[in-house]
C-alpha positions in Angstrom: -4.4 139.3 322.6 -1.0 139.8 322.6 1.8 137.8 321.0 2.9 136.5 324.8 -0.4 136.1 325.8 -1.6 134.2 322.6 1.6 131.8 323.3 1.0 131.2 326.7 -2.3 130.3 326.3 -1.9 127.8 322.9 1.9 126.8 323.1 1.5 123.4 324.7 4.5 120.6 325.3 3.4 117.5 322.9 5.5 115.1 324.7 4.4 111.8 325.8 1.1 112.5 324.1 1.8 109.8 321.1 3.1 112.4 318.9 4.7 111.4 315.5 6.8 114.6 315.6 8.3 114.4 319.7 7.7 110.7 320.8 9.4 108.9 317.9 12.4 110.8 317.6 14.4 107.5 319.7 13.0 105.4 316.5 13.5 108.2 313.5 16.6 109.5 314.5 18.2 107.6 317.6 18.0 110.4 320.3 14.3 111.3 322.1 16.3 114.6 323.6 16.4 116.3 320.1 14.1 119.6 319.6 11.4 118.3 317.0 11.2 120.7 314.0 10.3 118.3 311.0 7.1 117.1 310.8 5.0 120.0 309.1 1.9 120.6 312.4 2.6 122.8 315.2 3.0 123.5 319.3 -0.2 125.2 319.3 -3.5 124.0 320.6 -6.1 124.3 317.8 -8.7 127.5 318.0 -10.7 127.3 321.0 -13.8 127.8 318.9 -12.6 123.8 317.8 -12.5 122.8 321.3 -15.9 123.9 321.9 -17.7 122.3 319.2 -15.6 119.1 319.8 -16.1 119.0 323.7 -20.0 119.8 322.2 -20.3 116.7 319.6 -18.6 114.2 322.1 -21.0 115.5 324.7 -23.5 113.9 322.6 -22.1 110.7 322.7 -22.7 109.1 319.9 -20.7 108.9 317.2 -22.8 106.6 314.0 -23.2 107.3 310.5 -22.8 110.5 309.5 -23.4 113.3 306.3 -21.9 116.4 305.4 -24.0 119.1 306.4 -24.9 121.9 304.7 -23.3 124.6 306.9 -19.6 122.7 306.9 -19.9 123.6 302.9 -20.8 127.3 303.8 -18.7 127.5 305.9 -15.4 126.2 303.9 -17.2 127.9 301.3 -17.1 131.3 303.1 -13.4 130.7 303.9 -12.4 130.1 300.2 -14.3 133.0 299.0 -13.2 135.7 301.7 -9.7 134.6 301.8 -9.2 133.5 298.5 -11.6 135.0 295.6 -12.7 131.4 295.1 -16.0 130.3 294.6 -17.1 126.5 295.0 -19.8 124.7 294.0 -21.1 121.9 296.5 -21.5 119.2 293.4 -17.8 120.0 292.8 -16.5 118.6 296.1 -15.3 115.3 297.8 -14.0 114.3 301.0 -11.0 112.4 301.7 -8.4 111.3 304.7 -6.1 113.3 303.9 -4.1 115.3 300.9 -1.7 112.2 300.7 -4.4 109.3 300.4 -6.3 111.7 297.5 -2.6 112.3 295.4 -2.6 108.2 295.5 -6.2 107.5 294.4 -5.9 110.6 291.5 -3.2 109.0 290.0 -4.4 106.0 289.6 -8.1 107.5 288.6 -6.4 109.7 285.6 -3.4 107.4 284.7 -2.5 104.1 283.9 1.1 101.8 285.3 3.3 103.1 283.3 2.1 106.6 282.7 4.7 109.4 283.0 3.3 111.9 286.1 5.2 115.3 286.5 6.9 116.5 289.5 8.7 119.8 290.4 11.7 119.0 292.4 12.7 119.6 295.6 9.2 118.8 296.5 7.0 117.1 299.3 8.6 113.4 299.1 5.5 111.6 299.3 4.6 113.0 295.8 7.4 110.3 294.6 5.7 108.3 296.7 2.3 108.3 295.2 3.7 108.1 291.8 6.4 104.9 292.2 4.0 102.9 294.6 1.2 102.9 292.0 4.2 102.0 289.5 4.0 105.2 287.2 6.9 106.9 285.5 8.0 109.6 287.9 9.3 112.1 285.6 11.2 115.6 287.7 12.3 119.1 286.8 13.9 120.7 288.8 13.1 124.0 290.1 16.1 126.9 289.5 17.9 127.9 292.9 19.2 131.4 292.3 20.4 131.9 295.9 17.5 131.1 297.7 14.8 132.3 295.1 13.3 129.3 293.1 11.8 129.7 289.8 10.1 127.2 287.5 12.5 126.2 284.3 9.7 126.2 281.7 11.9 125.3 278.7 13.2 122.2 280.7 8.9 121.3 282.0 8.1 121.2 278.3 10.7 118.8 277.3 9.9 116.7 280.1 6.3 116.7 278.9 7.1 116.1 275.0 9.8 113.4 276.0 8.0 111.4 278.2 4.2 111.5 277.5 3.5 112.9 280.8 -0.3 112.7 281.8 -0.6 114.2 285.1 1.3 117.2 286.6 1.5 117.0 290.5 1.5 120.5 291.7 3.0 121.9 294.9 1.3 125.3 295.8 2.3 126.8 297.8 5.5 125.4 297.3 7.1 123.0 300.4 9.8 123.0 301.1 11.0 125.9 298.8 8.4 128.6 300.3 7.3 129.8 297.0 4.0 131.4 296.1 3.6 130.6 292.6 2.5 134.7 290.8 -0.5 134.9 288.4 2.3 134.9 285.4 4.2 131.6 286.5 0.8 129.9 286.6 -0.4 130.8 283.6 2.2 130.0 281.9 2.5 126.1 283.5 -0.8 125.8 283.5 -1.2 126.8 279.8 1.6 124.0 278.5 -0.3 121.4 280.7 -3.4 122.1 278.6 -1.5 122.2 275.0 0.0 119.0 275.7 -3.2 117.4 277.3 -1.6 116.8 281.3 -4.4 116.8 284.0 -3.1 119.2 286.8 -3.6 117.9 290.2 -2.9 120.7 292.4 -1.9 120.5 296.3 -3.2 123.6 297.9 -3.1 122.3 301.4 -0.8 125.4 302.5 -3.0 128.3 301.1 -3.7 129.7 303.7 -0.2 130.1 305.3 0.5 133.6 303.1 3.8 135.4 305.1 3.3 138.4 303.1 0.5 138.5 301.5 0.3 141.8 300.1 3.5 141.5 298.4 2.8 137.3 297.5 -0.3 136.6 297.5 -2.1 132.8 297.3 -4.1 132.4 294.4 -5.9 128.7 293.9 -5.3 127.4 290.1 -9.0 127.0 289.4 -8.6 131.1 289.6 -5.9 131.8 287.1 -6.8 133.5 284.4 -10.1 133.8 285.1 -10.6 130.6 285.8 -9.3 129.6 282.3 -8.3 126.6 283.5 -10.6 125.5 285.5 -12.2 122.1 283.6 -8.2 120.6 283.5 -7.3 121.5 287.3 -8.3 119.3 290.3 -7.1 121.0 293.3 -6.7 119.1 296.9 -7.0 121.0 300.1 -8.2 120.8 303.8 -8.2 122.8 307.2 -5.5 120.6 308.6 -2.2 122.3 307.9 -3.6 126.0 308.5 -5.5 125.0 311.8 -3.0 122.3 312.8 -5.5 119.0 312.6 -4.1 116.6 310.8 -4.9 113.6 313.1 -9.1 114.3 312.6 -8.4 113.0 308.8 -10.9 115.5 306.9 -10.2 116.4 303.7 -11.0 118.2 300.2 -10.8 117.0 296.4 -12.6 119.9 294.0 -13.2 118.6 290.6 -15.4 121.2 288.8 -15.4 119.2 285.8 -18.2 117.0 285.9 -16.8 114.2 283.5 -13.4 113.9 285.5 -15.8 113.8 288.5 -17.2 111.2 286.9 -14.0 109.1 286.7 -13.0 109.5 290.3 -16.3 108.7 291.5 -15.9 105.1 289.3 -12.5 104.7 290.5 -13.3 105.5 294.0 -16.2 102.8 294.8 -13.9 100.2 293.9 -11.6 101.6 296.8 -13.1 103.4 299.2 -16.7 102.8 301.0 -15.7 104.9 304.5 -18.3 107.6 305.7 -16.9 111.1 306.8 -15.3 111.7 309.5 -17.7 113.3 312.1 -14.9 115.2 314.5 -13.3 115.7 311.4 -16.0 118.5 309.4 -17.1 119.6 313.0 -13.6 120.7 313.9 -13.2 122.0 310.3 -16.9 124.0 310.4 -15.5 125.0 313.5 -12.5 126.1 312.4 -13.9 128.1 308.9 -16.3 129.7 310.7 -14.0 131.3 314.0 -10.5 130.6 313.2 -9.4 133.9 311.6 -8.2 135.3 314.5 -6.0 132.4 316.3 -5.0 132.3 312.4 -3.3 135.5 312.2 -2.1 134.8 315.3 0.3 131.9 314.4 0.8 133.8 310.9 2.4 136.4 313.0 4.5 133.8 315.1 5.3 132.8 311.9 6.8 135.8 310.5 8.5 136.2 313.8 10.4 133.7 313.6 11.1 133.8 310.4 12.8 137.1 310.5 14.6 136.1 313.9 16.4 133.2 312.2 17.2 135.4 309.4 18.9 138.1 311.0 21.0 136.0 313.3 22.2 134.0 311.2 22.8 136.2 308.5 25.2 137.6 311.6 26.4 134.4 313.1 26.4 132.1 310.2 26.0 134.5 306.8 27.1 132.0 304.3 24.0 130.2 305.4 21.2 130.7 302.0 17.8 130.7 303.4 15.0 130.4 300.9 12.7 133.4 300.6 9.8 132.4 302.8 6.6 133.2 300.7 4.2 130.9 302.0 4.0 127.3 304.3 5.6 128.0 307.9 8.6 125.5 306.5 11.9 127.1 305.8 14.4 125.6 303.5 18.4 126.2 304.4 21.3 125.3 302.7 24.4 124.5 305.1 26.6 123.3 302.2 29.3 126.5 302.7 29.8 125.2 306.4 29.0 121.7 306.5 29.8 118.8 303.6 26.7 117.3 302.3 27.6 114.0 303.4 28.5 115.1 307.3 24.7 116.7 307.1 23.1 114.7 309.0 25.9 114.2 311.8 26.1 117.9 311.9 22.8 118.9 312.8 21.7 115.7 314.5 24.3 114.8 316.4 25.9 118.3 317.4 23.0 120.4 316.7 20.2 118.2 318.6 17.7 118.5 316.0 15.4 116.8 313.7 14.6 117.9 310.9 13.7 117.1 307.4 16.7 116.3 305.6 16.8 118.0 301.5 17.3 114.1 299.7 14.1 113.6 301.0 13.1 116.1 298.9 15.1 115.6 295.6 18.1 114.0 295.0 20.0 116.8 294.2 19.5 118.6 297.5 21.6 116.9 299.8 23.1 119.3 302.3 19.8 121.4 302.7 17.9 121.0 305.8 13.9 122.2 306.2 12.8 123.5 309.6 9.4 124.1 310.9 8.7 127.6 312.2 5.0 127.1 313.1 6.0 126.5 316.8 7.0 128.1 320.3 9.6 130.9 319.1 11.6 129.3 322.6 12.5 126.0 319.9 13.8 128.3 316.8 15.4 130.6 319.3 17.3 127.5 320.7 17.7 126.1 316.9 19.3 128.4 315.8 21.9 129.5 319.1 22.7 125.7 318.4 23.5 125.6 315.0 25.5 128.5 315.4 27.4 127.2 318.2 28.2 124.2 316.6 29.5 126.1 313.6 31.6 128.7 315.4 33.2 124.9 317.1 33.7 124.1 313.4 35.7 126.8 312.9 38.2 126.1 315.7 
């Protein structure tokens, strides 16, 4: 199947369907017209393979308590080690909600109120989240922005980790919003101070399977690194929602190959959580492992596309413009600050540009100005992005 083919038959309008990202635009930002391109899920109905095995389950009509069956674990299993070099182990795994609802119960599992928990910043906001509500120190560093290309400061990591005790290090990997994929090197070497100064690493891995050029960057999982070296200090949090656009089914991974820290979250977690899986959930993500390659590479190449289309016309129309280097996620990261004042942001691309997006405070402090935009979607949205944004500049220059 073709690109135009493959769009035509997945690109669907999300309108009026109760969607967070289209239908409460009116409440988030004040206008329902705007194009959505923030919330990180797509235009794209989910693999038909899904659809089948959903339309089969409902069929059945019955939805009571249920298990995990044994080919959802092959399955994922399958995926992780074809895609990924990873292997798993079924004792090593636990199912969640959702990536966000596991970053809140591992930080209160492993720390204490108080405790200092590590952050990379600009990063996912509700990492601060997960560390102020459970009233932990959040402690940042912030990644180094050489036009575009982010790199870790590992001088400035270990002084945060000497100085304030940390316990936990929240990872981001791949990175949102910067795009990074994180080489063997880089996380060896953060992985290696988190073990000399005794910091769990909690690792978010829920974009892994979003590679834009994966021969060149490719994912690797931090229970791999260095030979899995690693491997008892790292807890890594995935699931099939981000790469197979599901996030509403609420089915998700914790792997904790060390059996004393799954020991701890297991205490932690009957005191907090006595929900069975979610049925829909693992049979739309069996579903999903098992014959979702294919529509897969399909939005990786829409992706890509679109990627390299707002690259090269803006790098026309608007060159000043810095745009991240897009390694993995289908989130790019742009900074507007040579056109637009940080503080006229928001009225720039809201107001004039009729778009929502995810603003760059929402990601660190320091990043106001930057703007993330979601490029898993019709290529019609970005197309009229970016004519927009660069209309409303060229009026700016009047």
């Amino acid at each position: 199947m073709d690109q135009a083919a493959f769009i035509k038959k997945y690109a669907t309008n999300r309108q009026h369907t109760n969607s967070l990202k289209w239908d409460a635009l009116d409440e988030r930002y004040g206008n329902p017209d705007l194009i959505a391109m923030w919330v990180a899920d797509m235009e794209f109905k989910v693999p038909e393979a899904v659809t089948t095995a959903l339309n089969a389950r409902i069929a059945h009509g019955i939805y009571g308590y249920s298990y995990t069956p044994d080919s959802y674990y092959q399955a994922f299993f399958n995926w992780e080690q074809q895609r990924h070099q990873l292997h798993l182990e079924k004792d090593w795994i636990r199912f969640g909600t959702g990536v966000v609802n596991s970053l809140y119960a591992l930080v209160n599992t492993y720390t204490r109120p108080g405790d200092a928990v590590l952050i990379l910043t600009p990063v996912y906001y509700p990492f601060f989240d997960a560390v102020k509500d459970n009233h932990r120190q959040l402690v940042t560093s912030e990644l180094h922005n050489d036009q575009g290309h982010y790199t870790i400061d590992f001088d400035d990591v270990e002084r945060q980790i000497k100085a304030h005790e940390v316990r936990l290090f929240i990872q981001c990997s791949p990175h949102n919003p910067v795009g990074r994929i994180w080489t063997e090197a880089e996380e060896t070497r953060l992985l290696a101070l988190c073990e000399q100064y005794g910091v769990l690493v909690v690792s978010d891995e829920i974009h892994q399977d979003l590679e834009i050029d994966p021969q060149n960057h490719p994912f690797r999982s931090a229970l791999t690194v260095a030979n899995r070296r690693f491997e008892d200090n790292v807890i890594v949090v995935n699931a099939p929602s981000k790469t197979f656009n599901m996030a509403a089914l609420l089915n998700s991974h914790v792997i904790i190959p060390n059996p004393k820290l799954r020991q701890q979250y297991d205490t932690y977690m009957t005191t907090v959580n006595q929900t069975e899986t979610n049925v829909l959930g693992q049979t739309a993500g069996q579903a999903a492992y098992t014959d979702g390659a294919d529509w897969l590479d399909h939005i990786l190449a829409i992706v890509r596309s679109n990627y390299q289309y707002l690259k090269t016309t803006l790098a026309q129309k608007a060159p000043k413009i810095v745009i991240a280097e897009l390694q993995g996620t289908y989130l790019t990261w742009l900074d507007i600050r040579p056109y637009v004042k940080p503080e006229y942001t928001r009225e720039f691309i809201v107001d004039k540009c009729g778009l929502a997006v995810d603003f760059g405070e929402w990601f660190s402090a320091n990043d106001r100005g930057f703007v993330r935009l979601n490029l898993a979607t019709d290529p019609k949205y970005v197309h009229q992005a970016v004519a927009n944004i660069t209309a409303c500049l060229a009026q700016l220059a009047k």
